[in-house]
TORFI-659910 format. One record per atom (N, C-alpha, C, O, CB): residue in three letters; x, y, z. Coordinates in steps of 0.02 Angstrom, whole numbers, plus 50000, padded with zeros to 5 digits. Glycine has a CB too. Example, Ala and Ser with C-alpha at 12.3 -4.5 7.8 and 13.67 -1.06 7.14 Angstrom:
% TORFI-659910
ala506604971650390
ala506154977550390
ala506604983550390
ala507124983450423
ala505654977650452
ser506424988850354
ser506844994750357
ser506455000250394
ser506705005750402
ser507044997050286
***
This chain:
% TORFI-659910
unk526584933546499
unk526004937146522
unk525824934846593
unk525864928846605
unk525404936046474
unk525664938846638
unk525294937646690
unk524834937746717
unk524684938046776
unk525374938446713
unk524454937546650
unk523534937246680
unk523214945346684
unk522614946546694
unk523484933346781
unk523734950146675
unk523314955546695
unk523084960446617
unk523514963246585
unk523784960246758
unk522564960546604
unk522044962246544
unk522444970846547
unk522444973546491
unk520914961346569
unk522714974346593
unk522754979746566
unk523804981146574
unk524124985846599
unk522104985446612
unk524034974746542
unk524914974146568
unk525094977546615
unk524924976046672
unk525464976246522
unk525534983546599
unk525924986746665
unk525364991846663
unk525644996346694
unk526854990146658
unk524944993446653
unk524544998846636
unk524124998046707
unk523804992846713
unk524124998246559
unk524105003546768
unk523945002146821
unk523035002646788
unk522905003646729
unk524325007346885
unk522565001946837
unk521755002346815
unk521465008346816
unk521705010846867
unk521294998446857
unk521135012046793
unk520885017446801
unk520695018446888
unk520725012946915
unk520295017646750
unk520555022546923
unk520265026046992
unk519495024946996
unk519235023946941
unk520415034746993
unk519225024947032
unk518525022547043
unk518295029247041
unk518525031747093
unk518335018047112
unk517915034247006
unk517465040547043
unk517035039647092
unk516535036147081
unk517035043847001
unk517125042247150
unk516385042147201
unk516075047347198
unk516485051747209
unk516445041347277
unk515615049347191
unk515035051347178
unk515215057847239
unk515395055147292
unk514365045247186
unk515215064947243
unk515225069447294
unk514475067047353
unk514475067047415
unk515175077747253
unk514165066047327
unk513385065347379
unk513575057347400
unk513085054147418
unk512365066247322
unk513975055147400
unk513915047647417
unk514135048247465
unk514695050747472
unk514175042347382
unk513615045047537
unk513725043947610
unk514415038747623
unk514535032947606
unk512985040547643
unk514815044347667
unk515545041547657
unk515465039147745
unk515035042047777
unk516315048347626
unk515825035047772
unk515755031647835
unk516445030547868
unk516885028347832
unk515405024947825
unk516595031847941
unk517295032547957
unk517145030948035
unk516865034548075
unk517675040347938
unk517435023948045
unk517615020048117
unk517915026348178
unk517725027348235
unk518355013048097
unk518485030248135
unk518815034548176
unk518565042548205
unk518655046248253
unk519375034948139
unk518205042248142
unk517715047748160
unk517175048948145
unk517135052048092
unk517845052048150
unk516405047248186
unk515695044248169
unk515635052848150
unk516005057648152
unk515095039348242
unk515015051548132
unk514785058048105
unk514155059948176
unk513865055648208
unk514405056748008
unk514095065548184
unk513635065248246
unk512855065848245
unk512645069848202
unk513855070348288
unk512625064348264
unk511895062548240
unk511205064048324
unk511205061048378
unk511985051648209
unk511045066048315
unk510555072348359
unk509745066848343
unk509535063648295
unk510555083848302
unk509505068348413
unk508705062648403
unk508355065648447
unk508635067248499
unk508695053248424
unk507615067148435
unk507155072348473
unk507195068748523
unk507425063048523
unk506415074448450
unk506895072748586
unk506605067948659
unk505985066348641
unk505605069948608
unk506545072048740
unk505835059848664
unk505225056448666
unk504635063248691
unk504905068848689
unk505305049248724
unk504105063148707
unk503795066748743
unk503555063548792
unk503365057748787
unk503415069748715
unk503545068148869
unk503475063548910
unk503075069648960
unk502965075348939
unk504205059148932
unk502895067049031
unk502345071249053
unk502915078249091
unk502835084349088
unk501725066049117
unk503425074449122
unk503865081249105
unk504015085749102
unk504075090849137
unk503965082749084
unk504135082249007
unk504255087548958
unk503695090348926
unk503665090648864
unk504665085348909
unk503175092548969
unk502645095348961
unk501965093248943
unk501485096548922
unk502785098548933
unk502055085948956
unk501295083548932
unk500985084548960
unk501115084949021
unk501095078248922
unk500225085848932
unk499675087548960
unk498905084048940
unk498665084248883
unk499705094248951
unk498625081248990
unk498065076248962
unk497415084448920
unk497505090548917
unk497595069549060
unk496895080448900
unk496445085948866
unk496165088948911
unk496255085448962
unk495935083848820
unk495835094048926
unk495475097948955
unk495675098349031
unk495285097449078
unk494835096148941
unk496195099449035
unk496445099549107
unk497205105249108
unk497655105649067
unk496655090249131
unk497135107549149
unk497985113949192
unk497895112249255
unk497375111249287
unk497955125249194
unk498735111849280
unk498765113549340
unk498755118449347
unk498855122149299
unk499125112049368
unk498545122249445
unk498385128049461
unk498595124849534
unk498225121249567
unk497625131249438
unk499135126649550
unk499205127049636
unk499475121449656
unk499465120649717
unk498535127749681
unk499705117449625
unk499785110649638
unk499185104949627
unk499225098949644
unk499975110749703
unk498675107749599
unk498195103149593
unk498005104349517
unk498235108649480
unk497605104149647
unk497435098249499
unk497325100049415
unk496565100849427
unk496225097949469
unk497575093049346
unk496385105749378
unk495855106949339
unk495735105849286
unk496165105949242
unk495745111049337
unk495005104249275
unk494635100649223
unk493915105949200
unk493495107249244
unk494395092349258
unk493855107949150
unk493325110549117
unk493135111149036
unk493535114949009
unk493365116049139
unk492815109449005
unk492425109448933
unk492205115048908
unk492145119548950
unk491855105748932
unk492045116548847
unk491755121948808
unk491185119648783
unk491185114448750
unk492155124548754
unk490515123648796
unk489805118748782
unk490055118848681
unk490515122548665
unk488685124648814
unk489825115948646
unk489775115548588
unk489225123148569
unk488695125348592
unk489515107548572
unk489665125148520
unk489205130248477
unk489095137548535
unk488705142248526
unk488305125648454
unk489445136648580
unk489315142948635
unk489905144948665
unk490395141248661
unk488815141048697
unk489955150348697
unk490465152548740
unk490685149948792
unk491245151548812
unk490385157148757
unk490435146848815
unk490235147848891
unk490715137948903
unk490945133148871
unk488965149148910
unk490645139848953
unk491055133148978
unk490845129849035
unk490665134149075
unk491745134548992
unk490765122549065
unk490725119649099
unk491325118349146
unk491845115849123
unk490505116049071
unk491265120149221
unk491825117049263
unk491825112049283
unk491305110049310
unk491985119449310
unk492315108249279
unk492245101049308
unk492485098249350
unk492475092249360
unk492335097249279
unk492855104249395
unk493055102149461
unk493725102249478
unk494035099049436
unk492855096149471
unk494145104849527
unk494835103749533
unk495025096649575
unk494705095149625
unk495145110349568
unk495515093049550
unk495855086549586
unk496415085549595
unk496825087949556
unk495765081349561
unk496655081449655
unk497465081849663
unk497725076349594
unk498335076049584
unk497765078149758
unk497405073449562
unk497905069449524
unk497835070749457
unk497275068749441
unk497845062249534
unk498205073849393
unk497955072949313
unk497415068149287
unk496885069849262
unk498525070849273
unk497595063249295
unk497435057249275
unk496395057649286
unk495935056349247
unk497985051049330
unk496425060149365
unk495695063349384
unk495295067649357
unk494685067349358
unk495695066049431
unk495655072149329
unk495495079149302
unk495435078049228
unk495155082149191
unk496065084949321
unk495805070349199
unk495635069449123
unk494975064349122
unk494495064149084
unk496335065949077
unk495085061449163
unk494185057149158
unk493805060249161
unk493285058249137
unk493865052649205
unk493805065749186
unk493175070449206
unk492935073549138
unk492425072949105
unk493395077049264
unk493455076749132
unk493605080949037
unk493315072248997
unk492765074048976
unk495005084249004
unk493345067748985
unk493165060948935
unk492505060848955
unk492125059948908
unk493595052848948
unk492265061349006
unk491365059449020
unk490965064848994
unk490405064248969
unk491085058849108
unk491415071749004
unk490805077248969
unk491205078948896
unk490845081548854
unk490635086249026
unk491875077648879
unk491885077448809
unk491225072248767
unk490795073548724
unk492655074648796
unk491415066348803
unk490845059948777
unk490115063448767
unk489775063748716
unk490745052848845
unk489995065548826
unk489035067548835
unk489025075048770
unk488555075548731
unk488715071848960
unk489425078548771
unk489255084648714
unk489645084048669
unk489765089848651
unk489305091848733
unk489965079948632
unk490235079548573
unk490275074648525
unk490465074448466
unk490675080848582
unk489945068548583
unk489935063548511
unk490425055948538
unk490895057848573
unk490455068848427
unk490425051248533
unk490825044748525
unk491515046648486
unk492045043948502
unk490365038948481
unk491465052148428
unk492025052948383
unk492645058148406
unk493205058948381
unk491705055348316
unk492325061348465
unk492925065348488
unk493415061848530
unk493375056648563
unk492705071048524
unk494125068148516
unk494685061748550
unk494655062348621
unk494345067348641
unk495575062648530
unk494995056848682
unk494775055748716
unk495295055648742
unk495755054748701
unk494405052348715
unk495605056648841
unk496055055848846
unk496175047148886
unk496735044948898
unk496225062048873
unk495735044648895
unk495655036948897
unk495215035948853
unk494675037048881
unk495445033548960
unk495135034548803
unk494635030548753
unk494455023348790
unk493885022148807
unk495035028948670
unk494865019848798
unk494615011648809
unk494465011848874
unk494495006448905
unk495185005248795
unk494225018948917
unk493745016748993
unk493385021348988
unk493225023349044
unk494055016449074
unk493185023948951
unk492525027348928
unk491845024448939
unk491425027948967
unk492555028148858
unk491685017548917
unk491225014948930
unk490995011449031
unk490465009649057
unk491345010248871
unk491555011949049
unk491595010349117
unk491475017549178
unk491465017249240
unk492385006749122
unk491385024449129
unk491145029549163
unk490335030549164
unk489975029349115
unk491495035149136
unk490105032649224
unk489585035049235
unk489335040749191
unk489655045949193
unk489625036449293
unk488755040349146
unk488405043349093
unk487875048749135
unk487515047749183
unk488005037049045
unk488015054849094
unk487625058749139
unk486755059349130
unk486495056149085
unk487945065449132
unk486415062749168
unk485615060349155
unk485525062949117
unk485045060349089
unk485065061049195
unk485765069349079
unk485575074349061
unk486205078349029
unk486765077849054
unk485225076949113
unk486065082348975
unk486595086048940
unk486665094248993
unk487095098348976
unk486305087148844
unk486225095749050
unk486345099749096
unk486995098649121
unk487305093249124
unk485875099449139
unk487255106249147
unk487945106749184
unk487985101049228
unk488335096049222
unk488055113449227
unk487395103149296
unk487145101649338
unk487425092749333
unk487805090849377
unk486405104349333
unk487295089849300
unk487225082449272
unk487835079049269
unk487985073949300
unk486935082049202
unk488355083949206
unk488955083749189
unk489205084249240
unk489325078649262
unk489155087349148
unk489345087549267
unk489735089449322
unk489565082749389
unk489915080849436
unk489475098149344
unk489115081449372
unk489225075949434
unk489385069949371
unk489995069049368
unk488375074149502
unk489205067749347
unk489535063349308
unk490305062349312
unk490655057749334
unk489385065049247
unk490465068749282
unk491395068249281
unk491735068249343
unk492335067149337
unk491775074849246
unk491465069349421
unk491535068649475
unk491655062249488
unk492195060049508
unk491105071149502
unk491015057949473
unk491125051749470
unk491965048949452
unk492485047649481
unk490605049949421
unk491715048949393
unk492405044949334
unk493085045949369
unk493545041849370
unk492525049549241
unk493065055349413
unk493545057549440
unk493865050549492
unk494385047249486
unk493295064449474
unk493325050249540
unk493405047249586
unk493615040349571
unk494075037749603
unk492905047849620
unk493245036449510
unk493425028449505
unk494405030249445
unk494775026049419
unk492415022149438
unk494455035849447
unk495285033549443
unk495845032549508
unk496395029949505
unk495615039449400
unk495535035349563
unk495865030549607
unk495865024749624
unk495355021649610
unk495835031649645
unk496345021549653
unk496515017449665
unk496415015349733
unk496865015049775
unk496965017849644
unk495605013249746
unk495445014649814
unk495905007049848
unk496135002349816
unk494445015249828
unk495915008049914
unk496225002749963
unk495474996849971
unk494894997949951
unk496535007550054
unk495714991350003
unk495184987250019
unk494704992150072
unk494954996850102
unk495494979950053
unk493854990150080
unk493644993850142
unk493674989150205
unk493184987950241
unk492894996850133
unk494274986550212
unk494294983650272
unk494834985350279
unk495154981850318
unk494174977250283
unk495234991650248
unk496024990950272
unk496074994250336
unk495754999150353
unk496594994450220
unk496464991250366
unk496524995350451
unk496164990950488
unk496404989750543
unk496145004050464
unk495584987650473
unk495304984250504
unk495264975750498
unk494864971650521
unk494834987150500
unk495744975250465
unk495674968050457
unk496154964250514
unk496734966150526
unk495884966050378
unk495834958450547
unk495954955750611
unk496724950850585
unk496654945650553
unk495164950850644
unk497374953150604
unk497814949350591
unk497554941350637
unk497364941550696
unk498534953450611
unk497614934450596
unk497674929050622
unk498034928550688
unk497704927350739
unk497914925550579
unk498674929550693
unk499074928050747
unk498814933450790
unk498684930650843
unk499864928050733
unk498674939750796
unk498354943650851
unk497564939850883
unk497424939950943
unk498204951750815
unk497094936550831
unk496644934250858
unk496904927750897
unk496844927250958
unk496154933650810
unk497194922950860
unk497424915950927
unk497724918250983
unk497834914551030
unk498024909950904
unk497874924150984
unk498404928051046
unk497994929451094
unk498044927551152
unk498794935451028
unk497354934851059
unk496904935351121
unk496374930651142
unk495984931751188
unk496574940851117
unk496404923751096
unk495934920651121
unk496524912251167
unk496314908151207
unk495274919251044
unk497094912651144
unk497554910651216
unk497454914851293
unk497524912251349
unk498404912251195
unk497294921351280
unk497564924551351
unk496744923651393
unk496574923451452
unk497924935051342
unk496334923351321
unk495474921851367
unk495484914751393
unk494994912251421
unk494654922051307
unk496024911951384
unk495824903351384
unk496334902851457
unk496284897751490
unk496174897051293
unk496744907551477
unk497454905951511
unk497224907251579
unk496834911951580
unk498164910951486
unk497344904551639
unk496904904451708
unk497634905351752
unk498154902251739
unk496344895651727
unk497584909051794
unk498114905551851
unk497764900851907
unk497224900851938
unk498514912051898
unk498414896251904
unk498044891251947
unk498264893552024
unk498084891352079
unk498274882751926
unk498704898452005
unk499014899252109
unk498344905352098
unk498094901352058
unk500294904152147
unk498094908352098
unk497424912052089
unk496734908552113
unk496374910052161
unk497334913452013
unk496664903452067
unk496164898252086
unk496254895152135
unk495814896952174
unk496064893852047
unk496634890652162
unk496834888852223
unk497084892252270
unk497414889652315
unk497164885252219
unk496944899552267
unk497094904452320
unk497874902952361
unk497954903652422
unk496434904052374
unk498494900452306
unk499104895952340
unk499404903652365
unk499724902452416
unk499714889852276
unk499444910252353
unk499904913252384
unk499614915052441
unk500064916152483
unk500184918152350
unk498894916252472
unk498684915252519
unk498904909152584
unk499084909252643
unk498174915252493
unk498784904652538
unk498924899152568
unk499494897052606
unk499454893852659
unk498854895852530
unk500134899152575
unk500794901452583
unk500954903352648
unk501244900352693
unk500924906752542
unk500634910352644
unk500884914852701
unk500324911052773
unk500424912752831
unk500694925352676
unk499844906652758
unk499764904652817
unk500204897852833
unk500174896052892
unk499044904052826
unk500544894452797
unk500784889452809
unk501264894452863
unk501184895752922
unk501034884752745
unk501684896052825
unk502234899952864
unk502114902852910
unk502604903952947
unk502534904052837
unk501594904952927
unk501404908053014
unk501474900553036
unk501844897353073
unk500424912553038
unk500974899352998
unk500614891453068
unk501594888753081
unk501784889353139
unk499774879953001
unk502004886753042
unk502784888153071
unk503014889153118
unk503394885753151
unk503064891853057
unk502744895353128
unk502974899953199
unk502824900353246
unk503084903953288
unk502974904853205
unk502114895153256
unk501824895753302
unk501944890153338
unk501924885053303
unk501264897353291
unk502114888853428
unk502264884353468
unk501834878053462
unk501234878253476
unk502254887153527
unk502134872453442
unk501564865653442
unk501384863653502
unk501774863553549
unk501804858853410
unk500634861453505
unk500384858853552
unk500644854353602
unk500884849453573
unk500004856853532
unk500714853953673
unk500824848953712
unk500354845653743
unk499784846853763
unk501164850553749
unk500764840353741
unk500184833053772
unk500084834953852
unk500564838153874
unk500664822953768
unk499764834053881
unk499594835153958
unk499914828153977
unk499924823053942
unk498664836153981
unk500144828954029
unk500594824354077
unk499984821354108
unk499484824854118
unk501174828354136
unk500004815554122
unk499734810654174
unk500034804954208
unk500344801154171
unk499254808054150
unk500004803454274
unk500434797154285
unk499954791254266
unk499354792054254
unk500724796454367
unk500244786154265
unk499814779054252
unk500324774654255
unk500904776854259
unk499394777954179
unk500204768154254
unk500664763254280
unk500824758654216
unk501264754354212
unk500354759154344
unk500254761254156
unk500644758754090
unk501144761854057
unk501504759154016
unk500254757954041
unk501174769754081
unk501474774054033
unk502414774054041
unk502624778354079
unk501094781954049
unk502764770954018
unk503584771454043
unk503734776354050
unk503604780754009
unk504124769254008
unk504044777254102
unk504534783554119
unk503994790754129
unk503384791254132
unk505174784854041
unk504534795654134
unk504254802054133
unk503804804154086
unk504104806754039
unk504684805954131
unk503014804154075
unk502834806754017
unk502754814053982
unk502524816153929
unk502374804454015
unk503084817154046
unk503244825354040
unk503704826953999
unk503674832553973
unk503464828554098
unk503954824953992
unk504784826153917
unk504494823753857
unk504774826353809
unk505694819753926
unk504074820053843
unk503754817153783
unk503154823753774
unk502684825653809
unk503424808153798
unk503534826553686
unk503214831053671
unk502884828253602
unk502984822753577
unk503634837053671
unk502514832753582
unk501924828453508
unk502664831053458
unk502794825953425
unk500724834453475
unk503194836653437
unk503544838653409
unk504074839053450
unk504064841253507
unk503344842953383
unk504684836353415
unk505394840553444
unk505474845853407
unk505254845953350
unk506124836753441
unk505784851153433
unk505844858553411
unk506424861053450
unk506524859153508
unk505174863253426
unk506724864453426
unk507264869453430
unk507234876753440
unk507624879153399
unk507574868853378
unk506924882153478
unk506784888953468
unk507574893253444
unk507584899253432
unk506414891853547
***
């Protein structure tokens, strides 16, 4: 015997099941996955369309026809804060929001009037930019201020001492014949004192 429980008798075949997920290295099975949604692919914040390249924002009063405008803006993002401050003021804390967690950081209107709303969501509009410092453009680079306060500090000294002036008279006075001594005889003076000049010179 050799150990095998069923002798020469090969083992029965395994049944697999027809519905049983069968799997193949050589050939995957192909498999398809939605696109995320993205702004795109058509997202759109609440109460806002573009129109022209810019977005608009407007509400439906509760219980009426009629609608509130809330203003056109170059950015979405503007045009949905606006839509969250007067969703907030006429519908309640419980309606959805297209920022919920800066809701409380918008300007509340005085009044459930258009008039009100509408400057309210103006507001909110505005604090989604991303304003610049109010000193930009104007802020004094360091190295430009030590620069102009070197050139206030910097003197010429040939200026102050008037040296290029000075210059051009040296160089005349140059050109001009040096004084001679007047001749006299006397019985101390040796020799000729007519050849004895205050300068020798060369013309």
């Amino acid at each position: 015997m050799d150990g095998n429980p069923f002798g020469n008798v090969p083992p029965p075949p395994i049944q697999v099941p027809d519905n049983f997920p069968h799997s193949s290295s050589s050939s995957p099975t192909p498999t398809t996955s939605s696109p995320s949604p993205t702004p795109s692919a058509g997202f759109r914040y609440r109460g806002t369309r573009s129109r022209c390249g810019k977005w608009v924002s407007e509400i439906r009063e509760p219980r009426k026809t009629t609608r509130i405008w809330l203003g056109t803006y170059p950015a979405p993002d503007m045009a949905a804060a606006a839509y969250d401050v007067a969703a907030f003021a006429l519908k309640g804390p419980d309606t959805p929001l297209n920022f919920p967690n800066s809701i409380l950081s918008y300007p509340i209107p005085a009044s459930l009037s258009a008039t009100d709303i509408q400057a309210a969501a103006a507001a909110a509009a505005q604090a989604r930019l991303v304003r610049a410092p109010q000193e930009s453009g104007q802020a004094i680079n360091p190295d430009i201020g030590q620069e102009s306060e070197r050139r206030d500090e910097y003197y010429d000294e040939d200026e102050l001492l008037n040296m290029p002036n000075l210059l051009d008279d040296m160089a005349r006075g140059m050109q001009v014949s040096p004084p001679r001594i007047s001749s006299f005889s006397s019985d101390d003076s040796p020799g000729n004192s007519d050849a004895d000049n205050l300068w020798s010179y060369t013309l």
